[in-house]
N, C-alpha and C positions, 0 to 999 in steps of 0.2 A: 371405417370412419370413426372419427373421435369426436365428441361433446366440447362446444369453445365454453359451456356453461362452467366460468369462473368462479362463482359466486358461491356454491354447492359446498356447505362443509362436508368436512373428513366424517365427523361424527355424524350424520345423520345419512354418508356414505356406505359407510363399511360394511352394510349387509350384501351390497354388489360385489364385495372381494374378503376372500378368505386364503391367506396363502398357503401351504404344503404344511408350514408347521405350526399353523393356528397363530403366528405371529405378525403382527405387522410392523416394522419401526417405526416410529415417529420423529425421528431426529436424527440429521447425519451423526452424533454419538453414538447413537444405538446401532447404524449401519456400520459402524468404524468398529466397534464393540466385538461386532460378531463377525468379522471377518476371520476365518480359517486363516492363521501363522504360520501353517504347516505348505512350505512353497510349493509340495506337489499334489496342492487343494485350490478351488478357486470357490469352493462352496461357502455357505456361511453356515454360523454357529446360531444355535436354539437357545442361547442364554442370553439372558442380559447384562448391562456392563458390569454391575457388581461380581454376578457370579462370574465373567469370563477373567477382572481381575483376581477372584480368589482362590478359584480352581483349578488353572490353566496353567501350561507349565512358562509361557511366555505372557504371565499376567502383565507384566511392561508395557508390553508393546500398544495397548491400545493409549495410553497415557502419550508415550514417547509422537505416535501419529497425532495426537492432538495435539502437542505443544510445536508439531513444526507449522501448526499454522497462528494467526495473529487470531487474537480472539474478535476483535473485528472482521475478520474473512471469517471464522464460524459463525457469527452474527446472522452476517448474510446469508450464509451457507444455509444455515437453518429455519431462516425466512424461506429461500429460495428451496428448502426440501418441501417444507408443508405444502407450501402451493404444487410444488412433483404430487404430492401424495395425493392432495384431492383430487389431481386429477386423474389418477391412477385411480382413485376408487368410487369415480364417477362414472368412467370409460374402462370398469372391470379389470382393470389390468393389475397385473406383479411389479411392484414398486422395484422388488429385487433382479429384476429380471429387461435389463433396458437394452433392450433389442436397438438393431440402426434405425426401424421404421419407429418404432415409440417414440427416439431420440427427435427423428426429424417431424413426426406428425406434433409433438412437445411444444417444438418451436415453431411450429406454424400455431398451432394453438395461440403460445402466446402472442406472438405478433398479430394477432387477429382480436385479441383481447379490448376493450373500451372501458375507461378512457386508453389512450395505446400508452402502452410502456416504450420506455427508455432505449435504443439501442444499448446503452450499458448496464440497463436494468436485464435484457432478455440475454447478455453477456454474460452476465452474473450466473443465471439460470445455467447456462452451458457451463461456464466452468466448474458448476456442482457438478453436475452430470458427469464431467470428466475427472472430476476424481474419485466418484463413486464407481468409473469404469476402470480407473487406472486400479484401484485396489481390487478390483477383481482380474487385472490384469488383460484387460477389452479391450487391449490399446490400438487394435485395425476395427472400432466404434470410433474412438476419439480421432484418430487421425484418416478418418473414412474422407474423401474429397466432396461428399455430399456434403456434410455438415458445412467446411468449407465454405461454398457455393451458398451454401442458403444464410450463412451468415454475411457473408459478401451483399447477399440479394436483399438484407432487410438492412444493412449498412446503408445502399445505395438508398431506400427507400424510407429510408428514416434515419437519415443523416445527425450524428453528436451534434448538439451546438454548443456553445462558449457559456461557461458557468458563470463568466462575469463582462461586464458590458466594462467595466472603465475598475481600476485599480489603485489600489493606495499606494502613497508616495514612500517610497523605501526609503528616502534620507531624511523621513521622521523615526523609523528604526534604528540608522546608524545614529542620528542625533543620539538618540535614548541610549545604548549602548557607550557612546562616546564620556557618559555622564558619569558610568561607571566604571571606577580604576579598579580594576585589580591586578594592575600590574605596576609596578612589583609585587607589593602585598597583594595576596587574596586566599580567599575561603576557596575549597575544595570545590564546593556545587556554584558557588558564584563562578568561578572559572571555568568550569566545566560549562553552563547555562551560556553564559556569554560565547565559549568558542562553538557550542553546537551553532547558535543562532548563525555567526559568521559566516562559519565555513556551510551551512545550510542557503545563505545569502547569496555569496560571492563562490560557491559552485554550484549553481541554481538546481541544490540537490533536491531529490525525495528525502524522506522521513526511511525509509526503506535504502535508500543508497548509502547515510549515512550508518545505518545498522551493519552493510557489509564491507566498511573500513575497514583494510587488516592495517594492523599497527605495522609488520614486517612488510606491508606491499608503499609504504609512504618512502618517497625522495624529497625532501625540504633545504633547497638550498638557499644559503645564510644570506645570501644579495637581496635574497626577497623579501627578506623583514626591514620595516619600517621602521625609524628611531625619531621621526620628526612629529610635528602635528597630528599626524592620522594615525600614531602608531596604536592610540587605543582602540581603531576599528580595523586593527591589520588581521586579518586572519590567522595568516603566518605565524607571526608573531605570538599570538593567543597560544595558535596548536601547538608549536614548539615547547612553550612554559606548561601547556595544560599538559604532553604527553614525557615531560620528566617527572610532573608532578605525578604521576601516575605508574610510576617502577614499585613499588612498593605496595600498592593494593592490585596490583598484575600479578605479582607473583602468588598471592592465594590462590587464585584460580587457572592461573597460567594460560589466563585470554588473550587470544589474540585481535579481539575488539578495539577497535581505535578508542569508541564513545563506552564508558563503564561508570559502575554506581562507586557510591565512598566504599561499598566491602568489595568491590572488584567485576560485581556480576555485570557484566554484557548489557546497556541499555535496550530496552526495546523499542518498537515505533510506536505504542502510545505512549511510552513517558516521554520521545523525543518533541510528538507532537504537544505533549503538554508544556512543556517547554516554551515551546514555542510560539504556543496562543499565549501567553500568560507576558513573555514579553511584547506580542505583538499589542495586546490587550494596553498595558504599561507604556508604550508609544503612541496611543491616542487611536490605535484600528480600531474596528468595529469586527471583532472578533466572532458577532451570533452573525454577520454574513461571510466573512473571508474567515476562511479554517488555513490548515497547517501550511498546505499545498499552495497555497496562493502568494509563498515565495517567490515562486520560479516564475510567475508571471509579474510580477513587481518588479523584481530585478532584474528580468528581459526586457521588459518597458522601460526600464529607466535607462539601462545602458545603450539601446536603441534610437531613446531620445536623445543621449548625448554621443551621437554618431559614432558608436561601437559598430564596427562593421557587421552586417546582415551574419556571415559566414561565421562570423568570432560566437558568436552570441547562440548560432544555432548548434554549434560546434560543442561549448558549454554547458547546452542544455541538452546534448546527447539527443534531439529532433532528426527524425529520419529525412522529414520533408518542409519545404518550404509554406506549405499549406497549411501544417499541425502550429508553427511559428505564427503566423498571420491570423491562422481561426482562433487559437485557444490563450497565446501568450504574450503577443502584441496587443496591448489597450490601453484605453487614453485612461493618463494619471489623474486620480482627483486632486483637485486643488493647485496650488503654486508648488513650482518646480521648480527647487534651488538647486539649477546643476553646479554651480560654482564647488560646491562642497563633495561632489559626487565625480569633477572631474580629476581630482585630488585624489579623492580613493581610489577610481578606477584604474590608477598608473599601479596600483597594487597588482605585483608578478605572481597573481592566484595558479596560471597556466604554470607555476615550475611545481606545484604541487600534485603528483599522478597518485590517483586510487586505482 
């Protein structure tokens, strides 16, 4: 049996645990640090990150595993270790060493915790754990059908609810957009800004979907650019001008990234999401409660409201189930709803565009 005592720091811990090499990590860096490169090892290494980049003959590779994740996901990641560790050195155990029963007594742990966390807080937790076991290569821990099951089991019993009750009106975004031309003329990052927000709008993207754009995977056929009224909120339109404008700072780095910076590098998902608070911020949102993601529930409500079929909409937003549609993305608009403007944009042929 294991201790649900949450509270117990690490430091006044560690005399209950002393590992094999006198080392403890303290941060999935340090776990990532010292993982053996050598594939017919699943051991880990006695240094730390400095010495495993100076010494090692694949000093790279701990850099290379940390830049494939968002520094947002190590955020958490790192939050989500410390709380691993004290409880590992409250209940004696090897941080290194995550057996299936640790994994599952972990999560009972925290689901027993008060005040209760998160179903997607005690998610987070797990999927450290799973890539602390995928680099040691544990992959029948992670994909064990228990975890499964007890994940299933505190889903059912402590159900996600909906981050937001009611949603702002997306046709004060396109408004704000509509305001500024840059087409014909325009600046590099102005047209850039403007077609991220679009095409993040009108394909009720992630911040992350747009990241894995390939420029070679787009079919943009020419019926579906707009030359009338609404052509400064056409998506189409935008992509088309932004990705010729865009042959010349491609070939530096010879990206295959739809979305890229003025010297060529590949945007990431928080400069996308800054983007995108900033003009959500500039259209009159309230940016410190609706963040990046609460696109896709603005412009499901709206198209919704304005009798876009149930199936079109969930189809758009890539929604597995009817339920995820109704719980998280369907809500009431605040304020006045001028669909008249919105029924206009909507006849935009967004669907001839495939990522």
């Amino acid at each position: 049996m294991v201790s649900d005592d949450s509270n117990t720091s690490s430091s006044s811990s560690t005399s209950h645990f002393s590992s094999s090499s006198g080392y403890i990590p303290r941060s999935i860096d340090q776990i990532i640090s010292r993982v053996n490169t050598n594939s017919n090892s699943t051991t880990l290494e006695t240094r730390d990150y400095s010495t495993f980049q100076s010494h090692t003959q694949n000093s790279g590779t701990s850099e290379l595993l940390m830049k494939s994740w968002e520094q947002s996901t190590l955020k958490v990641y790192n939050s989500s270790y410390t709380r691993f560790l004290n409880f590992c050195t409250l209940n004696s155990l090897d941080p290194s060493n995550i057996t299936l029963v640790v994994f599952m007594d972990y999560l009972t742990h925290l689901f027993k915790i008060k005040p209760p966390l998160a179903f997607s807080t005690i998610n987070n937790h797990r999927s450290m754990l799973n890539q602390l076991l995928l680099l040691r290569n544990q992959t029948d821990i992670v994909n064990d059908p228990f975890i499964t099951r007890i994940m299933t089991g505190i889903h059912k019993l402590r159900p996600s609810s909906a981050k937001y009750k009611e949603i702002w009106d997306a046709n004060k975004v396109f408004k704000y957009l509509s305001t500024i031309k840059v087409l014909p003329k325009f600046t590099y990052t102005a047209l850039l800004n403007k077609t991220l927000v679009l095409c993040k709008m009108f394909g009720l993207a992630r911040s992350s979907d747009l990241v894995m754009w390939s420029f070679k995977g787009l079919n943009i056929t020419t019926d579906s650019i707009r030359d009338d009224t609404y052509s400064q909120v056409c998506p189409v339109r935008h992509l088309t001008t932004y990705l010729k404008s865009t042959n010349e700072r491609r070939k530096k780095h010879q990206s295959d990234s739809v979305f890229i910076n003025n010297d060529g590098t590949p945007l990431q998902v928080n400069q996308i999401n800054e983007v995108v608070l900033s003009t959500l911020s500039k259209s009159g949102i309230d940016t410190t409660k609706f963040k990046s993601h609460s696109t896709r529930s603005a412009m499901a409500s709206l198209l919704l409201s304005n009798n876009v079929p149930f199936h079109v909409v969930k189809k758009m937003g890539r929604w597995k189930s009817n339920d995820t549609v109704d719980t998280f993305y369907d809500k009431r608009i605040i304020g006045e709803k001028s669909g008249s403007f919105l029924n206009n944009v909507v006849q935009l042929s967004f669907k001839n565009l495939i990522y």
